[in-house]
Backbone as CSV, one residue per row, in Angstrom:
resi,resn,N_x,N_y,N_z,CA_x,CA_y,CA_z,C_x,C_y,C_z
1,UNK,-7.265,4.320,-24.583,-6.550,3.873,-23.409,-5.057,4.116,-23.635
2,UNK,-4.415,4.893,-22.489,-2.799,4.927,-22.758,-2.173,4.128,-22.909
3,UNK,-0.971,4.044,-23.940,-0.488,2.710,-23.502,0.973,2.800,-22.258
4,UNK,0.647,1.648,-22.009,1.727,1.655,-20.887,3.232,1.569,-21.240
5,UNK,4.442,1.782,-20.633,5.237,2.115,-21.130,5.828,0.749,-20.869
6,UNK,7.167,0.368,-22.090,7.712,-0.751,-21.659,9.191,-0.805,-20.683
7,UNK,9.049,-1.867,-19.910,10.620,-1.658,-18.928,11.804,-1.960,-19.811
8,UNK,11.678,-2.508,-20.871,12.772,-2.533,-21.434,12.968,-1.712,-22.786
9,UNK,11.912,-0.867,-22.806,12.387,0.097,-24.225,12.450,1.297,-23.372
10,UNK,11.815,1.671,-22.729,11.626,2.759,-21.390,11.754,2.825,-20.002
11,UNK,12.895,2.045,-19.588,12.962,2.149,-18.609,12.551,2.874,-17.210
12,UNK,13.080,4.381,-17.454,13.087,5.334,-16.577,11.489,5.516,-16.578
13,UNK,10.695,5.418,-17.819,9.341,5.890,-17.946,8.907,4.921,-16.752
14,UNK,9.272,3.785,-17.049,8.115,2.350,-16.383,8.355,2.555,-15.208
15,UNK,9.654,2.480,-14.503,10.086,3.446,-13.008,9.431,4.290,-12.567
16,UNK,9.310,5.522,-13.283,8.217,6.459,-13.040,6.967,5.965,-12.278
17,UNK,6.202,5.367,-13.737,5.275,4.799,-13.743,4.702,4.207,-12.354
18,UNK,5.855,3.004,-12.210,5.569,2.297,-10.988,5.410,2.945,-9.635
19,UNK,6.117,4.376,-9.331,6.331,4.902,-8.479,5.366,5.575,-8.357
20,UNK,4.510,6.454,-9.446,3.155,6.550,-9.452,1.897,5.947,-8.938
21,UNK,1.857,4.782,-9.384,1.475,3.354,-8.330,1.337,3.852,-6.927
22,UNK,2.494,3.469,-6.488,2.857,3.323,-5.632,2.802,4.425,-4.172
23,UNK,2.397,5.365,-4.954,2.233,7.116,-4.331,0.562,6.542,-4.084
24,UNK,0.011,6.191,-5.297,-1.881,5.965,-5.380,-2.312,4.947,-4.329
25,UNK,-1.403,3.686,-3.892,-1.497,3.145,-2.918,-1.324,3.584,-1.255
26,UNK,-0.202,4.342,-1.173,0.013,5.467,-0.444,-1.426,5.932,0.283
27,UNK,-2.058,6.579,-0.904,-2.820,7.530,-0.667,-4.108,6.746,-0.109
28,UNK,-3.821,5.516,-0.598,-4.915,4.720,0.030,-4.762,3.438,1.536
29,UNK,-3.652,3.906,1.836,-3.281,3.223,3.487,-3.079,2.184,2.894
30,UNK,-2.457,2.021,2.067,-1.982,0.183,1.812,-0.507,0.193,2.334
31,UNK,-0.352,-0.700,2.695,0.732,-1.561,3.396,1.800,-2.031,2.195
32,UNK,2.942,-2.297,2.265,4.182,-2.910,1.265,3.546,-3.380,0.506
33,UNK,2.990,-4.761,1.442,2.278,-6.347,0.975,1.447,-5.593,-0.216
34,UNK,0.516,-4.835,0.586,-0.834,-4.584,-0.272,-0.463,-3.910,-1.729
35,UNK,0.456,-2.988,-1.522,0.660,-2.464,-2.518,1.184,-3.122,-3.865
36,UNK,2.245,-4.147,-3.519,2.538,-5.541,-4.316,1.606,-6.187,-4.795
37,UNK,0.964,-6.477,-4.421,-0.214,-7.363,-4.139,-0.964,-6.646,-5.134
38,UNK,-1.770,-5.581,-5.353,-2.247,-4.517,-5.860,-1.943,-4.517,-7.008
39,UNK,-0.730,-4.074,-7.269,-0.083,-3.748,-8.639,0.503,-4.903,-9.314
40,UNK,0.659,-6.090,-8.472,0.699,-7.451,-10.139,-0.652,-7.738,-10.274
41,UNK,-1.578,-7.709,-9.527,-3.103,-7.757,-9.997,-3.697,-7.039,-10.906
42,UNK,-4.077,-5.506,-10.638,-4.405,-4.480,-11.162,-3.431,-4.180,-12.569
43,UNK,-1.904,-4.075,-12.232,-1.498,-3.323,-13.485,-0.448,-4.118,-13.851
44,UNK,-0.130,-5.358,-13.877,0.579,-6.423,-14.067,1.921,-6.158,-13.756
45,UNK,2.366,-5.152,-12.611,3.149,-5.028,-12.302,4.362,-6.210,-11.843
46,UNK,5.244,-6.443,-12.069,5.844,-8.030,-11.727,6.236,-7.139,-9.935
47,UNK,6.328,-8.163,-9.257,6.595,-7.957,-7.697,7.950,-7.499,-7.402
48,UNK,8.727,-8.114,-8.153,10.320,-7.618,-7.809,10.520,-6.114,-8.319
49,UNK,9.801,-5.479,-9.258,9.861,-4.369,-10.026,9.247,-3.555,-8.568
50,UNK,8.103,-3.525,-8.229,7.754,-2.783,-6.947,8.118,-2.718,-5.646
51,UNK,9.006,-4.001,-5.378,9.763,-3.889,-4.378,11.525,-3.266,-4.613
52,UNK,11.518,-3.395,-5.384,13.074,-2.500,-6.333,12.534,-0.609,-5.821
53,UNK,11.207,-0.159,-6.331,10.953,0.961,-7.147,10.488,1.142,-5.058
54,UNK,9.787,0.642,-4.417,9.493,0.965,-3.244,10.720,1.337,-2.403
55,UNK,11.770,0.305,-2.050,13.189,0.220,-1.673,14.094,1.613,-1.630
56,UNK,13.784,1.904,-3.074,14.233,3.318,-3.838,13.498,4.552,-3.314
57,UNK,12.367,4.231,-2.815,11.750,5.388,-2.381,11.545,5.492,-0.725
58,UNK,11.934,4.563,-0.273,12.367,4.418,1.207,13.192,5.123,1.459
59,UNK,14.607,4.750,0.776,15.815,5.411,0.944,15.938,7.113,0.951
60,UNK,15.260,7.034,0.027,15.010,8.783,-0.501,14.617,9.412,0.684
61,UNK,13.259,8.618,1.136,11.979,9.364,2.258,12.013,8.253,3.183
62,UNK,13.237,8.266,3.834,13.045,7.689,5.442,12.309,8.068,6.399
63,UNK,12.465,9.291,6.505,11.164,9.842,7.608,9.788,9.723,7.178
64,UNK,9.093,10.079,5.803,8.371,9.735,5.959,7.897,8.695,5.746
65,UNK,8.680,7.372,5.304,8.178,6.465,5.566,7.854,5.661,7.134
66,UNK,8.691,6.000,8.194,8.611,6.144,9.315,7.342,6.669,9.504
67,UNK,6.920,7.906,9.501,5.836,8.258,10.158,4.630,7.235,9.181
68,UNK,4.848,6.921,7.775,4.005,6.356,7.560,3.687,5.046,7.909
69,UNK,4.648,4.036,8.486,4.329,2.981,9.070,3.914,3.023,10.202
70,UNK,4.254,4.196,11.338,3.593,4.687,12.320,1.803,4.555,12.219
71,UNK,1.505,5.628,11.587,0.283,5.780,11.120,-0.377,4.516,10.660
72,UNK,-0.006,4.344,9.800,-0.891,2.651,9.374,-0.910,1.826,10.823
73,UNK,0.118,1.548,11.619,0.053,1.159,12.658,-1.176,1.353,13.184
74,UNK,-0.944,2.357,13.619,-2.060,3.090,14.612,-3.368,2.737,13.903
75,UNK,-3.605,2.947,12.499,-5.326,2.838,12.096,-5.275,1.558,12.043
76,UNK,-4.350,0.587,11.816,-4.739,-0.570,11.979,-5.575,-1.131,13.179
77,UNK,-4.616,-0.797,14.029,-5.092,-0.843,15.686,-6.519,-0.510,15.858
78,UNK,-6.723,0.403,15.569,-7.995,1.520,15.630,-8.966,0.755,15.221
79,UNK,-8.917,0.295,14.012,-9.947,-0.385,12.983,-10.486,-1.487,13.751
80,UNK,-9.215,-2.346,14.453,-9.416,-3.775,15.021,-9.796,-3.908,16.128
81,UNK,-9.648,-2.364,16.724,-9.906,-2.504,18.090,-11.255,-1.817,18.166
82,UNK,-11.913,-1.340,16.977,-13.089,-0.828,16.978,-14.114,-1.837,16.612
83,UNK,-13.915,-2.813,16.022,-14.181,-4.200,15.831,-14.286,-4.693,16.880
84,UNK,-13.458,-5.124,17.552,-13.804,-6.139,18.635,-14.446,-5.477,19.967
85,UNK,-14.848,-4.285,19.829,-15.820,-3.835,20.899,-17.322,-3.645,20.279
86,UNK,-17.286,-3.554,18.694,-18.712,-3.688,17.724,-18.887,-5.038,18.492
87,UNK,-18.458,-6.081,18.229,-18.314,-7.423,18.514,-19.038,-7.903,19.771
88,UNK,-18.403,-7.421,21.040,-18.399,-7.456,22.265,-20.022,-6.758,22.819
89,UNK,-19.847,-5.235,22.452,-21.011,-5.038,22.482,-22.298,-5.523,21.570
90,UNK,-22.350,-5.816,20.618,-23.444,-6.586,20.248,-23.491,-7.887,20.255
91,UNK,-22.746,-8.879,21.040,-23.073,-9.835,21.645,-23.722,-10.002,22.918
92,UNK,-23.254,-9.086,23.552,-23.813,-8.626,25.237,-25.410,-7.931,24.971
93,UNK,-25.417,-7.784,23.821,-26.947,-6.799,23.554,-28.067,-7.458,23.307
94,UNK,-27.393,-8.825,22.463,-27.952,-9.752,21.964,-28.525,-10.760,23.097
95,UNK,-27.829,-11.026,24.255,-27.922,-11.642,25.531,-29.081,-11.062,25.886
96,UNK,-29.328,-9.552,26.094,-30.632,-8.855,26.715,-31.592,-9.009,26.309
């Protein structure tokens, strides 16, 4: 198992690191929260370290973070609104 790098002997590495994370969450439609959330669970990431290392990568990629909150938007919507017609229609089905 690799070992992980430390923030205070390696800074720039653990930065990296985190931002790595943080790309893998990305890739998986997680949200700020989730991604926080995620990484002090999973990789004992402390929360202020991923909201520092996220912040940093906002700035960089404004647009696409834009389109990416767009997008999550939208599948959120999608998801919930595909739900509550599963919902709707198999309650009305259930009536018959």
């Amino acid at each position: 198992m690799p070992q992980v790098p430390c923030l205070h002997c390696h800074p720039h590495t653990y930065i990296r690191m985190v931002q790595h994370l943080i790309e893998r969450c990305l890739l998986f439609h997680m949200t700020r929260d989730d991604c926080i959330t995620a990484l002090a669970k999973h990789a004992r990431i402390h929360p202020l370290v991923t909201i520092t290392v996220w912040e940093g990568l906002l700035k960089e990629n404004m647009g696409f973070f834009q389109a990416y909150h767009q997008a999550i938007s939208l599948r959120r919507h999608l998801i919930f609104s595909n739900g509550s017609h599963e919902r709707v229609f198999n309650s009305r089905r259930r009536k018959l």
